[in-house]
C-alpha positions in Angstrom: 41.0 -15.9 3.4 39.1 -14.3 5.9 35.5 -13.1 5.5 35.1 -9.3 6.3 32.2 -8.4 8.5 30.5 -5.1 7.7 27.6 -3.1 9.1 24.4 -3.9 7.4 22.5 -0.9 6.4 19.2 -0.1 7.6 18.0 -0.6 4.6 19.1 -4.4 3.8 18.5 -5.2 7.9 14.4 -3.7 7.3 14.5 -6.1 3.6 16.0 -9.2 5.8 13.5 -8.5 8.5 10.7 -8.4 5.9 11.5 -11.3 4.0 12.2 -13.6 7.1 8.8 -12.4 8.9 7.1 -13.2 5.2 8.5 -16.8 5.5 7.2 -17.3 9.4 3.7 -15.3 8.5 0.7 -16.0 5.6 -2.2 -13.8 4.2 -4.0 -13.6 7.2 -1.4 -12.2 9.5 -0.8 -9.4 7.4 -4.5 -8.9 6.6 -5.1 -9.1 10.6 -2.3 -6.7 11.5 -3.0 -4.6 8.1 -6.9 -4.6 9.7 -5.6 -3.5 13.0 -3.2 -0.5 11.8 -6.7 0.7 10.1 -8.7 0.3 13.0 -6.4 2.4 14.9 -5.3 4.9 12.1 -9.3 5.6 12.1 -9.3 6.4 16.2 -7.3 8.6 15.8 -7.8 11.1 13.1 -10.8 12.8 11.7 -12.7 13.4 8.5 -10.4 16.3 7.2 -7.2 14.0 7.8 -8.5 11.4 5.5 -10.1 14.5 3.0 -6.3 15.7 2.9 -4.6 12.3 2.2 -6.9 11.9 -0.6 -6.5 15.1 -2.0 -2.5 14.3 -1.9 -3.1 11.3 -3.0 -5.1 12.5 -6.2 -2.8 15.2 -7.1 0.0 12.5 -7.1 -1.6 10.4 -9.2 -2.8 12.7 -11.8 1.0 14.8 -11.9 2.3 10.8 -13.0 -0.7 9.6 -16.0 -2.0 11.4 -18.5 -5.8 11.8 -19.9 -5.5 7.8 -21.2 -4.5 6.5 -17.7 -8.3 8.1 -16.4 -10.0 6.4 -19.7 -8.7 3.2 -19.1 -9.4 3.2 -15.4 -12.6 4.5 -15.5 -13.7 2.2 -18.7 -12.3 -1.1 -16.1 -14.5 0.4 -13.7 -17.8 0.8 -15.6 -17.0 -2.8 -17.0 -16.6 -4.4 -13.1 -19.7 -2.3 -12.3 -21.6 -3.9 -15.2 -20.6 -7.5 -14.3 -21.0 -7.3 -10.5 -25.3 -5.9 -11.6 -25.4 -9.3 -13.8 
């Protein structure tokens, strides 16, 4: 029987891509181009862009955890803080 050939999706071609790429690539080729894409990100927008993200980014967070999420993280941050003064 004769194999059917369909049109990938965009979708599964971008997860192929990605997985091959991870295969031919290690940690420092995606710090190094991960590096880069902040370098340039940085050129070209200003304070308020980054003030806005946050603020997105903040009320994104806190609309998906509750009171105990903020405990825990801020308790894991005290504790690192702590360690990293010994």
């Amino acid at each position: 029987m004769a194999q059917e050939k369909r049109k990938m999706s965009r979708e599964e071609a971008g997860r192929l891509g990605g997985q091959a790429t991870a295969k031919n690539h290690g940690k420092e080729f995606y710090q190094e181009i991960g590096q880069k894409g902040g370098e340039a990100t940085s050129r070209n927008h200003d304070r308020e862009f980054y003030q806005e993200i946050g603020q997105k980014g903040g009320e994104a967070t806190s609309e998906k955890h509750d009171k105990e999420f903020y405990r825990e993280i801020g308790r894991k941050g005290g504790e690192a803080r702590n360690n990293s003064n010994k």
